[in-house]
C-alpha positions in Angstrom: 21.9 70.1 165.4 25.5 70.4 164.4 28.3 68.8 166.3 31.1 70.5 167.4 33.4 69.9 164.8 30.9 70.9 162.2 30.3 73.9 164.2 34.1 74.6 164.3 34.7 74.0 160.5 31.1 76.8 159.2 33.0 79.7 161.7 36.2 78.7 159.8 34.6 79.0 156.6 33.0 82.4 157.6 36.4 83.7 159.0 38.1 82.7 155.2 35.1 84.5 153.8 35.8 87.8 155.4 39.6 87.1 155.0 39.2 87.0 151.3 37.3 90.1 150.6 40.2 91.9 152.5 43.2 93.3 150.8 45.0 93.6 154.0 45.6 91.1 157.0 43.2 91.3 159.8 43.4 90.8 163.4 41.4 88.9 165.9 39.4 92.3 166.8 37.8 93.1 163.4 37.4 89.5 162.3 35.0 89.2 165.6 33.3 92.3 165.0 32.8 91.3 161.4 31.6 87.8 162.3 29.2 89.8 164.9 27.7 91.7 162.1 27.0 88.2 160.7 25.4 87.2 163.6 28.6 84.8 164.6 28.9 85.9 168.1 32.7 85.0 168.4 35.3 86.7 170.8 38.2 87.5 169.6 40.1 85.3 171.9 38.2 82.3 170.4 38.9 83.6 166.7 42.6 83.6 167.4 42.4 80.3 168.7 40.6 79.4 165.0 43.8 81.3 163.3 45.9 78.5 165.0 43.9 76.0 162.9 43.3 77.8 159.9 46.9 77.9 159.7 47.9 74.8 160.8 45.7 73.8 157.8 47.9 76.0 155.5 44.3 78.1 155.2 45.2 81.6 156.2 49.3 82.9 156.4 50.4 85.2 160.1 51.6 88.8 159.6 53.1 89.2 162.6 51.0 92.1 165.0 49.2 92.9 161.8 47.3 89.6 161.4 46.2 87.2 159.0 45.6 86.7 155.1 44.0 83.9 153.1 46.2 81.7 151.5 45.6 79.8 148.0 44.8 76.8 149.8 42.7 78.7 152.1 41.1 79.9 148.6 40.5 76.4 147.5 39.0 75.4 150.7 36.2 78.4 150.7 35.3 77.8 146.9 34.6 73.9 147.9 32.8 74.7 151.1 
């Protein structure tokens, strides 16, 4: 069973995975639905919660009321995941 934190840091990785195969920022909405379609049942209040940390980690950069893109680091991160 995973703990918390290890739960926390596989949605992360999922949310940089469909960050990076976008050319365009997402938002909160379609980076829910998309993590639905996984079978990561996530609302999109809780994934913009995860934005806070993916960029407090320097993982994914805000476009303001367009929302978010990976970074390089965020790269680096989802390569050694």
């Amino acid at each position: 069973m995973l703990s918390n934190l290890q739960e926390q840091d596989s949605r992360i990785i999922a949310i940089l995975k469909i960050l990076n195969v976008s050319a365009e920022p997402l938002g909160s909405i379609i980076v829910s639905r998309e993590l639905t379609r996984l079978g990561i049942k996530l609302s999109a209040r809780s994934v913009r919660y995860l934005f806070r940390i993916t960029d407090i980690r320097g993982y994914t950069q805000s476009f303001v009321h367009k929302g978010r893109m990976l970074t390089p680091q965020g790269l680096r991160e989802l390569k050694s995941a």
